[in-house]
C-alpha positions in Angstrom: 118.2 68.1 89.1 121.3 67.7 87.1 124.3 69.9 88.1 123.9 72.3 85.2 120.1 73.5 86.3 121.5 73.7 89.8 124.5 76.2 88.7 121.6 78.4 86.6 119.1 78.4 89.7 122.1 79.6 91.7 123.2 82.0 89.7 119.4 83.3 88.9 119.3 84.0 93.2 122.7 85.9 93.5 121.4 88.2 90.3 117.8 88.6 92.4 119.9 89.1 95.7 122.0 91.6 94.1 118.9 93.2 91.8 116.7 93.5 95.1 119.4 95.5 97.1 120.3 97.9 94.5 116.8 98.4 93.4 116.3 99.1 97.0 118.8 101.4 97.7 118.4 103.4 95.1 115.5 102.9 92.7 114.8 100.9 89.7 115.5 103.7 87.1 118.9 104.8 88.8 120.0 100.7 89.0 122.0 99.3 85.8 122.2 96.2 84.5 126.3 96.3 84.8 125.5 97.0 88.7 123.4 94.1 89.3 126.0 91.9 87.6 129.2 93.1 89.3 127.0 93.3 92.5 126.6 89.4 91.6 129.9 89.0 90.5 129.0 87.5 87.0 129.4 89.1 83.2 127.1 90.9 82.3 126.0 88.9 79.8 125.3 86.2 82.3 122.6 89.0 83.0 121.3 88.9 80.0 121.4 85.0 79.4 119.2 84.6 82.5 116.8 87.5 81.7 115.9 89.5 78.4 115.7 92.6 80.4 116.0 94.1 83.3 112.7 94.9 82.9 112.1 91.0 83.0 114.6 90.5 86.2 112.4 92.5 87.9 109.4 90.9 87.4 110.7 87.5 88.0 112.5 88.8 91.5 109.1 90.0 92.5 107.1 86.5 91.6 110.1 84.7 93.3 110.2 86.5 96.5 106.5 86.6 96.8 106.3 82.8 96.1 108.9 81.8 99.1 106.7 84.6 101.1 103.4 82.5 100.1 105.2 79.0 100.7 106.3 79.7 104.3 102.8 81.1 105.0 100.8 78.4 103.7 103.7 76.0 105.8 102.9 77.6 108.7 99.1 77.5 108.8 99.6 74.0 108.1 101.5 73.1 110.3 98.8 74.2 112.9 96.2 72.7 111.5 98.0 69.3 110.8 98.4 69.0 114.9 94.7 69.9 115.5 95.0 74.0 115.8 92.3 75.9 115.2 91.9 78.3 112.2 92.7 81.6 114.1 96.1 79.4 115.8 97.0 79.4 112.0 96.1 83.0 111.0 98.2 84.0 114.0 101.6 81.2 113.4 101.0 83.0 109.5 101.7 86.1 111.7 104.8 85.2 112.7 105.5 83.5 109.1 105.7 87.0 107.6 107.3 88.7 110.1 110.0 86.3 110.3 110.3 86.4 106.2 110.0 89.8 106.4 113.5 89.6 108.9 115.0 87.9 106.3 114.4 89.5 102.9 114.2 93.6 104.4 114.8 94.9 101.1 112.5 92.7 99.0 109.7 93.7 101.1 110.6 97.4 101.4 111.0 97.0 97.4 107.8 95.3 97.0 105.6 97.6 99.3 107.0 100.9 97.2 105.9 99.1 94.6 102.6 98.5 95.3 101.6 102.3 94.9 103.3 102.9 91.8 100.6 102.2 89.1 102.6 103.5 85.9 105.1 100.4 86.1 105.4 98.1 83.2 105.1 95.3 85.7 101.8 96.2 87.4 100.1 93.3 85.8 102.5 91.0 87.5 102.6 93.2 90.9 98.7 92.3 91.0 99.3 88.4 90.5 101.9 87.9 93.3 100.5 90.1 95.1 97.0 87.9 94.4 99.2 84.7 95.1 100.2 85.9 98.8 96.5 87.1 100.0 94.9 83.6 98.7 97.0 81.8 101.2 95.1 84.0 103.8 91.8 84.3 102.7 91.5 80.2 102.0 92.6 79.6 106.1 89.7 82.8 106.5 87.5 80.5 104.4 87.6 77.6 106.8 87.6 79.9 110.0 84.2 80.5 109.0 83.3 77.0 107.6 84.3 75.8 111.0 82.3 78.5 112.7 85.4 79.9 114.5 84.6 83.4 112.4 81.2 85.2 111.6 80.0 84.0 108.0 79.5 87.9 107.6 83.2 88.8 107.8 84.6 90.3 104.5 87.2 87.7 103.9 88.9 89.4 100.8 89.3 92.6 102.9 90.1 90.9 105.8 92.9 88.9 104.3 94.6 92.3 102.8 94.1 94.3 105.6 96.0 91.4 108.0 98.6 91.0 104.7 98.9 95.1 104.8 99.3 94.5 108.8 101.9 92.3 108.9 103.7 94.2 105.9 103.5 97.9 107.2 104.0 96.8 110.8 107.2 95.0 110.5 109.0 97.8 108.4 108.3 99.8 111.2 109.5 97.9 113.2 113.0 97.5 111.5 113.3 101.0 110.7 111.9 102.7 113.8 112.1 100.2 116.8 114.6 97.9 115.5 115.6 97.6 119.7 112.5 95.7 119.6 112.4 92.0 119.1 110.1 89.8 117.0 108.5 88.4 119.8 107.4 91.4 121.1 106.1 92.6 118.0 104.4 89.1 116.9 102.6 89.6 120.4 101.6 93.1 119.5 100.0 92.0 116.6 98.9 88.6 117.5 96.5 90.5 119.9 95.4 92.8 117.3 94.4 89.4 115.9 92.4 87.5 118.4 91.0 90.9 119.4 89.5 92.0 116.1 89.1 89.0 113.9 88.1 86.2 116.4 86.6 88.6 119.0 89.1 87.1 121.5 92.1 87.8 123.6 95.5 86.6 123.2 95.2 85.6 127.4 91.6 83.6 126.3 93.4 81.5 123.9 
């Protein structure tokens, strides 16, 4: 990558770092394009030579995020089943993935789950694609949990994969804005038992 591309890509993440916490803090309508780029520190027209619109930031901020959130997932669940872990090891290291993500980027994923019950958006299209792009990663490790007989060929994968995606999501924001004395082991454990309870029919101390 020649030094030029690197100086766009970098200045394409401190407008989605600075776009993501404003939006955040206090909503897309209310957040100006002149905020995100002094929140940046670039002209505004650096803004606008990166995106058309902030319509457009917004849209590529949500397929970025989403794609580092799928990345680490899928990296995780591979990495367990590259050493010989089972299929419900990886569901449960895909566990900690997001929750560790989730850590790192707070106000992405408080952004993105508000956005998720707004269906009026002009994005909403996109919202559905990334948000498509994330459960895949889960229902394809689902897919060869039952292949491998380690799950019941009658489980509902698609439903299974959003309602362990909506877990993850709903339970770590709780977590940070609730129980933030609590750390991410304990709460990886909470739900890592939730896991091998429910979905493999298993406990945690069984493993």
């Amino acid at each position: 990558m020649d030094s030029s591309n690197t100086r766009r890509d970098a200045t394409r993440r401190k407008l989605f770092e600075a776009a993501v916490t404003l939006i955040a803090e206090q909503g897309f309508s209310s957040t100006t394009v002149d905020e995100i780029a002094e929140r940046a520190g670039v002209a505004k027209g650096t803004v606008y030579y990166n995106f058309a619109s902030k319509n457009v930031l917004f849209e590529e901020l949500l397929r970025h995020g989403i794609e580092l959130l799928a990345t680490s997932l899928q990296a995780a669940a591979d990495e367990v089943t590259d050493r010989g872990g089972s299929r419900i090891d990886a569901l449960d290291a895909m566990i900690r993935a997001g929750l560790d993500f989730i850590s790192r980027y707070p106000a992405l994923t408080q952004l993105y789950v508000a956005e998720l019950w707004r269906t009026n958006r002009a994005w909403q299209s996109t919202l559905m694609v990334v948000r498509e792009r994330a459960i895949t990663v889960v229902e394809n490790v689902l897919r060869e949990a039952v292949d491998q007989e380690e799950l019941s060929e009658e489980i509902d994968i698609p439903l299974t994969a959003s309602a362990l995606f909506g877990m993850v999501l709903v339970a770590a924001l709780d977590w940070q804005s609730y129980q933030p004395d609590r750390s991410i082991d304990d709460v990886h454990a909470a739900l890592s038992r939730l896991l091998q309870g429910r979905v493999s029919g298993r406990s945690a101390e069984g493993r």
